[in-house]
C-alpha positions as CSV (number, residue, x, y, z in Angstrom):
1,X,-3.7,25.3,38.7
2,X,-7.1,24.3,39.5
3,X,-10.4,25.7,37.5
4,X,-13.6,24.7,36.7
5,X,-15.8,23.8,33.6
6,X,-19.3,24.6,33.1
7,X,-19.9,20.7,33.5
8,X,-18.7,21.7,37.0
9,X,-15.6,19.2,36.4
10,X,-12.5,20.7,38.1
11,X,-9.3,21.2,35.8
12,X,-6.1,21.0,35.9
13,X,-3.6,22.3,33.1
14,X,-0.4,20.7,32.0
15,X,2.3,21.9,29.6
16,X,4.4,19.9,27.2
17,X,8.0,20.8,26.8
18,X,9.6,18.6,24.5
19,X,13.4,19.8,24.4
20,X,16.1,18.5,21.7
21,X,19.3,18.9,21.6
22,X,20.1,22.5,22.0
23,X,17.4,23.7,20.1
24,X,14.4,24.5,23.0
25,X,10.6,24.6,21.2
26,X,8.2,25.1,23.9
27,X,4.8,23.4,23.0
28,X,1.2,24.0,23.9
29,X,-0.8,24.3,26.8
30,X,-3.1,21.0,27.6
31,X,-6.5,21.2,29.5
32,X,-7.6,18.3,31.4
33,X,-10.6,17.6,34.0
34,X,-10.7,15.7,37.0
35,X,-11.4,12.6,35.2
36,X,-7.7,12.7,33.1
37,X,-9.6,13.7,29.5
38,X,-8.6,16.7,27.8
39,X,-10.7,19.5,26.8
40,X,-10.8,19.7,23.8
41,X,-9.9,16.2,22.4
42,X,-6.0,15.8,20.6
43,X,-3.9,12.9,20.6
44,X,-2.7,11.3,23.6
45,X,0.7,12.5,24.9
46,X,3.1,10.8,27.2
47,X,5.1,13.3,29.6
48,X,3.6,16.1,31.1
49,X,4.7,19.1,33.5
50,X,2.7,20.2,36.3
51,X,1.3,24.0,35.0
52,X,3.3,25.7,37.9
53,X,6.7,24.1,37.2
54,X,6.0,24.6,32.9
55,X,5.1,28.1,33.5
56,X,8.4,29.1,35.8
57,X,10.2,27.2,33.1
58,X,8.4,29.1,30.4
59,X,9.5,32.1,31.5
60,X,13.1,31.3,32.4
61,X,13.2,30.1,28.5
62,X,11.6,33.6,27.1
63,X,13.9,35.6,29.1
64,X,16.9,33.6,28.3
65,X,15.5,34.5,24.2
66,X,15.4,38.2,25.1
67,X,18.7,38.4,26.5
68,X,20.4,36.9,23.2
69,X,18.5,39.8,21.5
70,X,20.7,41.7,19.5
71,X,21.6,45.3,21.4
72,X,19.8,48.2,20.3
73,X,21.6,51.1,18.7
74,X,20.4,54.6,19.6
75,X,21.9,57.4,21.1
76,X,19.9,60.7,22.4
77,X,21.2,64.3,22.0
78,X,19.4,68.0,22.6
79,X,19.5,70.9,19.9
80,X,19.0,74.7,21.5
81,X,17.9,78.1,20.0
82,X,17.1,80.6,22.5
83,X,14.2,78.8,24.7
84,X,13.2,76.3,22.0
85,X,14.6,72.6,22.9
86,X,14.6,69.5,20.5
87,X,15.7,66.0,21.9
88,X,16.5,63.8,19.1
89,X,16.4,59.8,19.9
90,X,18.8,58.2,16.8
91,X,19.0,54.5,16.4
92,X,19.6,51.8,13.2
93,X,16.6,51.9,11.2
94,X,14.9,52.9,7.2
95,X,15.6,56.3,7.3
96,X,12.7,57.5,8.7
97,X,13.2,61.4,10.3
98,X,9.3,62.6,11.8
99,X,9.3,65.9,14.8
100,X,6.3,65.5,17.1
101,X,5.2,62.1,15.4
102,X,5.2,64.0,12.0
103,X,7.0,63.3,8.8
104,X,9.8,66.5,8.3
105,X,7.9,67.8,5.2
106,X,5.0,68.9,7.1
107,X,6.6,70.9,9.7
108,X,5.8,74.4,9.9
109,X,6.6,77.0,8.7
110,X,6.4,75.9,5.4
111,X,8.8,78.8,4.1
112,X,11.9,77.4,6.6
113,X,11.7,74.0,5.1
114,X,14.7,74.5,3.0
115,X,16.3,75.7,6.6
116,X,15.2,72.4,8.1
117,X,15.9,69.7,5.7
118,X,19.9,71.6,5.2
119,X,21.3,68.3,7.2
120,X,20.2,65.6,4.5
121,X,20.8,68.5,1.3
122,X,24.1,68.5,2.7
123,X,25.1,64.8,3.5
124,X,22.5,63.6,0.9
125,X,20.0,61.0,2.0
126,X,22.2,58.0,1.6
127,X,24.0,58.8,5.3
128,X,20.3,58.9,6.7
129,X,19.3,55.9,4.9
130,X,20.5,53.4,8.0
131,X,18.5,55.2,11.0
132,X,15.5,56.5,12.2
133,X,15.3,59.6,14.0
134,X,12.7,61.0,16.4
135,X,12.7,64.6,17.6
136,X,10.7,66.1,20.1
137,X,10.4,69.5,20.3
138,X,9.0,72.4,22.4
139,X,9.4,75.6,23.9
140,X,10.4,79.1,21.8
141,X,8.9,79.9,18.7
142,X,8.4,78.8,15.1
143,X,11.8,79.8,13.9
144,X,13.4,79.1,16.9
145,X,12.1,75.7,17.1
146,X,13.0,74.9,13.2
147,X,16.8,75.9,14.1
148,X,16.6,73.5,17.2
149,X,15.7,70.9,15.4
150,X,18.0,71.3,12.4
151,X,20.7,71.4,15.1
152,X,19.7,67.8,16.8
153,X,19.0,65.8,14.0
154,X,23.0,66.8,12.6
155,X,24.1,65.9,16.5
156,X,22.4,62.6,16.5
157,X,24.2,61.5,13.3
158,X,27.4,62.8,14.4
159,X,26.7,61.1,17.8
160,X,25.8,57.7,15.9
161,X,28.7,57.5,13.5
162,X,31.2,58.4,16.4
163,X,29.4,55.2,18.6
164,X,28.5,53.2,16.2
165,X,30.2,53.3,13.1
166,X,33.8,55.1,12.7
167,X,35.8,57.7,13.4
168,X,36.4,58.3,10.2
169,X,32.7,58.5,9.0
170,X,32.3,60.5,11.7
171,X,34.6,63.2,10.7
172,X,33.9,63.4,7.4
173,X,30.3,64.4,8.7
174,X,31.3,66.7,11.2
175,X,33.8,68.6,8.8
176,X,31.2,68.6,6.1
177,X,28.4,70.1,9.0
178,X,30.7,72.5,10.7
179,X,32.1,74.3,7.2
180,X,28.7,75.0,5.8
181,X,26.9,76.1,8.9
182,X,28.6,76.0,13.0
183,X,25.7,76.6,14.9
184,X,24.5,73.3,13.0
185,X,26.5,71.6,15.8
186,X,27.3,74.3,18.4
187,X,24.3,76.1,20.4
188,X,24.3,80.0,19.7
189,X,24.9,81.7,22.7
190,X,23.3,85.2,21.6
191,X,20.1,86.2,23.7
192,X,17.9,89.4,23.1
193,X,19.1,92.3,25.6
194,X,16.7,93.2,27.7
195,X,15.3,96.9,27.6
196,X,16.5,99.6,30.0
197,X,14.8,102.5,31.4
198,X,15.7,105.7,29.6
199,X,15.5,104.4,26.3
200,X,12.8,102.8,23.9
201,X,15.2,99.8,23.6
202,X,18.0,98.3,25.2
203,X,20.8,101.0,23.9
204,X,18.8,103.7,22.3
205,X,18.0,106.4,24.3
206,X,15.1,109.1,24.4
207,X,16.2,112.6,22.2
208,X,17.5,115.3,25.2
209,X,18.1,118.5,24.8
210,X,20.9,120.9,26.3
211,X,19.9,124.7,25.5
């Protein structure tokens, strides 16, 4: 790859791989002018590739790295009240629980906290202390959304332990959830009826008179 200085020298940059055994270090990039001196000055080196071939092989190395990557563990369930939805993403982490990029003791309304944090009162914080979950919530109202989001941070965990841990942890959760509190786990069905004509609501109807 060909550049110039402000000398008005054109360059040329190498790269130095020095590879032993199987352990693969890649080393630094080298900048040299027309005239074979490097720019800056360092020690004299013996082997060099040509930039094109050290990049390619650069890059073959870094994605070879990234694939040997340990996995990551997440899973991503929804939570439903009415029209509110909450998508919970779950994986292995510090125990960190925020809704809409905010910590869990500042959601509003204030006076449903207790409501909200009844997953972690109940399993105690130790079950929560191995992930990080992030909720995203929207749609429905303040206490519609609190319940939504009650209902997928308890899903996530449950969907965690059952992937990623055992089936044993996983029921002991789940039995522990589902005696306290079902719709912790199951979405309520139950919608406001709609109003009728005839009435002031949606089974009441106006006073009549017969005589």
């Amino acid at each position: 790859m060909a550049a110039s200085l402000r000398r008005g020298y054109p360059i040329k940059i190498y790269i130095k791989l020095p590879i032993r055994n199987s352990d693969i270090n890649v080393g630094s990039l080298y900048i040299y002018d027309s005239r074979r001196k490097r720019v800056p000055r360092a020690p004299r080196v013996t082997s060099f590739l040509s930039f094109s071939t050290g990049f390619t092989t650069c890059c073959s190395i870094l994605k070879m790295q990234k694939k040997q990557k340990e996995p990551i563990h997440s899973v991503q369930v929804f939570g439903r009240k009415k029209s509110a939805t909450a998508v919970a993403y779950c994986k292995r982490g510090r125990g960190n629980l925020r809704v809409n990029g905010r910590p869990l003791e500042l959601v509003e309304p204030r006076v449903l906290q207790y409501k909200l944090q009844e997953p972690i009162l109940l399993l105690g914080k130790e079950k929560f202390s191995g992930v990080d979950i992030r909720v995203r919530v929207s749609g429905g109202g303040h206490v519609a959304q609190i319940y939504a989001i009650r209902q997928a941070i308890s899903k996530a965990l449950v969907a965690y332990y059952q992937k990623y841990v055992d089936e044993a942890s996983k029921k002991e959760v789940k039995d522990i959830l589902i005696q306290y509190d079902r719709t912790l786990l199951v979405a309520d069905p139950r919608r406001c009826e709609p109003k009728k004509f005839g009435g002031p609501g949606a089974r009441a109807r106006y006073q009549k008179s017969y005589r």
